[in-house]
N, C-alpha and C positions, 0 to 999 in steps of 0.2 A: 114548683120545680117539676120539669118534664122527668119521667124516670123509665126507661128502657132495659130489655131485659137482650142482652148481644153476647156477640162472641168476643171473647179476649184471647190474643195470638200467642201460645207457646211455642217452646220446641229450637230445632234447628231449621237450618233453610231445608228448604225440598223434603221434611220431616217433621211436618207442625203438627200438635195436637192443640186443640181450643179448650177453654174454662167458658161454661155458662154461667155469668153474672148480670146484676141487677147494680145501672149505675145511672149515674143522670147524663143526660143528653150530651151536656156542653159540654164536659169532660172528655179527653182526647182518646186513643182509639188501648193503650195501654196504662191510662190514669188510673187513677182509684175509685175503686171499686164499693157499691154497698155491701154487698153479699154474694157470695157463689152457689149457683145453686146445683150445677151438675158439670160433665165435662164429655168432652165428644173427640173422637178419636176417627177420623177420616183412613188412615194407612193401614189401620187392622183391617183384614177379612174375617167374616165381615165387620163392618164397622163397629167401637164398643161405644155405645152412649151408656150414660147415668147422668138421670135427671133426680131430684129429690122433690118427686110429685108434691106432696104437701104444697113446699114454700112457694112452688111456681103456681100452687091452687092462688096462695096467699096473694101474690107479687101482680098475679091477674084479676083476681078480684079486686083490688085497690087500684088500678087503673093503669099498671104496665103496659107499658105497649114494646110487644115483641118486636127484634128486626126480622126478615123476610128468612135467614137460615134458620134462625131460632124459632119460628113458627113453624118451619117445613121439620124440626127435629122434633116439637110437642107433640106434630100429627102425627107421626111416629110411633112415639112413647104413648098417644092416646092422651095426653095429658091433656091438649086443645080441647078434643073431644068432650072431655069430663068438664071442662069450665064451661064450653056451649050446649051441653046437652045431649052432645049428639051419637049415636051410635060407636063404639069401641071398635076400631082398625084392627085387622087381624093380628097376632104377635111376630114381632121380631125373631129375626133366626140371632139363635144363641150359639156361641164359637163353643167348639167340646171343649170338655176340660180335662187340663193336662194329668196322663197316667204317672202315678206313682211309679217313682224310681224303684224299689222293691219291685213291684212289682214285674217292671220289665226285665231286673234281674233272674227273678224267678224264671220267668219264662226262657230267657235264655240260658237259664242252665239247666230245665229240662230237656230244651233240643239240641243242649250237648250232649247229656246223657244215654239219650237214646239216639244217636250215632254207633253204628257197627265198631264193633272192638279190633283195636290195631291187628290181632294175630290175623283176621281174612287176609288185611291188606296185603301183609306180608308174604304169605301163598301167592297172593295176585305177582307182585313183585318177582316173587320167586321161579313164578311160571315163564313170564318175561325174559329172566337171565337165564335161560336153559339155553345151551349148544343149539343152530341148526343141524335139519337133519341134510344125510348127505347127498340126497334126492333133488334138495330146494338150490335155485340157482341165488348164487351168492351177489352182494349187496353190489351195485357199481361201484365205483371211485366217483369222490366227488370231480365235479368240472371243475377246472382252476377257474376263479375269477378275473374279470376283465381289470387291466388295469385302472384306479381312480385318477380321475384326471388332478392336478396338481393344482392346489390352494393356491388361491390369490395371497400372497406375505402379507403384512399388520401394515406396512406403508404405503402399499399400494391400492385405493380406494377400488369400492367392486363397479361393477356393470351398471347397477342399479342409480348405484350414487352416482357415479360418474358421466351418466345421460339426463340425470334430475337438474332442471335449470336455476340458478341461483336466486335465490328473491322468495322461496315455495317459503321457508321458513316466515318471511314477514306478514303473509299470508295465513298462519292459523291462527286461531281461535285465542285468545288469549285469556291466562285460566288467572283470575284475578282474586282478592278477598272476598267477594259479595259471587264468586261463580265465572262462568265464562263471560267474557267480555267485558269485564268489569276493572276499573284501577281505582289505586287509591288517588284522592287529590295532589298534584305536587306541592312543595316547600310553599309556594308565595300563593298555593289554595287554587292555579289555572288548573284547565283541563288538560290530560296528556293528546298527545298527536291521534285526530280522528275518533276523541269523547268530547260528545257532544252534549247527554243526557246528564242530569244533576238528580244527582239522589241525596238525603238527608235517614243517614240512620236512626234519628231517635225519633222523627215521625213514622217514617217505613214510607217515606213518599217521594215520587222521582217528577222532574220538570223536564219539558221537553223545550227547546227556543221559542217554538207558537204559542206557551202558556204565558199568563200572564203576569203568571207567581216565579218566572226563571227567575226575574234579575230580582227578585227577593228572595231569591233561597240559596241559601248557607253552602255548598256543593262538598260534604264530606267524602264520598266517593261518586266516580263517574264511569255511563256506560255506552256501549259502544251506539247498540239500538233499544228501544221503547221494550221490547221483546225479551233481550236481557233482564233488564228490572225488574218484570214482571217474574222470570224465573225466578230471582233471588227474593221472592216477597214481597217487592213494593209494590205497591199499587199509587 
């Protein structure tokens, strides 16, 4: 039994985080798993890995063979390193850790504290509402304002809309279950007007009409282009 050591896909779309496990080849890309041994988190700054050195010592000395992310995350972690021999990679930048609530409390109610006591203000205030004197020339009058020009009614479409040419709306984007461009299959399972692309949610894999695998795949949702797909996770 070939046994590899990959990433398995968490998470939401455009939000995934990976589990490192240890699983046999021919098992599909979210099957069952031997063991977990860390997990890896791409969308934190910076990145959080946790490997559980030991068992990835284990999993590599019996003859795992990493895939190509999971070997670029050991070099990393140094873990690689320590099963070849080879010199320790410099360390990872560590994200700070988060300040105690108390504590920001505190702080923020020393620089309340020491803020100037209301009575200054109040003089300031006070000095403000004093009489001019009868030297100082007195304030103008405001200028009357122009008048506003008169609102388009609720029934009357505006400027905007009314030189916009009919059809823009068939034209966007269409924001579907799997993301933009995307639909669900209809009733008898075709594709809607202008989906071409077949995807299968429980592989996570999309056919284009030049593959060879179209006319064998299941088409639970469908996308507009190859591009799509890829945004929503398939590959």
């Amino acid at each position: 039994m070939a046994v590899k050591i990959r990433l398995k896909r968490m998470g939401k779309i455009r939000a995934p985080f990976y589990r490192i496990v240890v699983a046999d080849s021919r098992t599909k890309r979210d099957g069952r798993v031997i063991e977990e041994i860390g997990t890896y988190n791409p969308k934190a700054d910076p990145s959080v890995i946790h490997v559980n050195s030991e068992r990835a010592q284990y999993w590599l000395g019996v003859g795992a063979q990493p895939s190509e992310p999971v070997a670029a995350i050991l070099k990393l972690t140094g873990d690689w390193q320590l099963y070849k021999g080879e010199p320790a990679p410099p360390p990872l930048l560590v994200a700070e850790p988060k300040r105690d609530k108390s504590e920001i409390f505190n702080e923020a109610l020393k620089e309340a504290q020491s803020e100037p006591k209301s009575e200054a203000v109040t003089k300031r205030r006070a000095r403000k509402a004093e009489a001019p004197k009868a030297d100082e020339p007195k304030a103008e009058a405001p200028k009357a304002e122009a008048p506003k020009a008169a609102e388009p009614k609720a029934d009357e479409p505006k400027a905007d809309e009314a030189d916009q040419p009919r059809g823009v709306a068939d034209t966007a984007v269409a924001e579907g279950p799997h993301g933009p461009d995307s639909a669900a299959a209809l009733e008898d399972g075709s594709a809607p007007k202008g989906f071409e692309i077949k995807g299968n949610a429980d592989s996570m894999k999309f056919h284009a009409p030049s593959s060879p695998w179209y006319d064998r795949t299941v088409a639970e949702v469908w996308f507009r282009t190859a591009a799509a797909a890829e945004m929503a996770g398939f590959v």
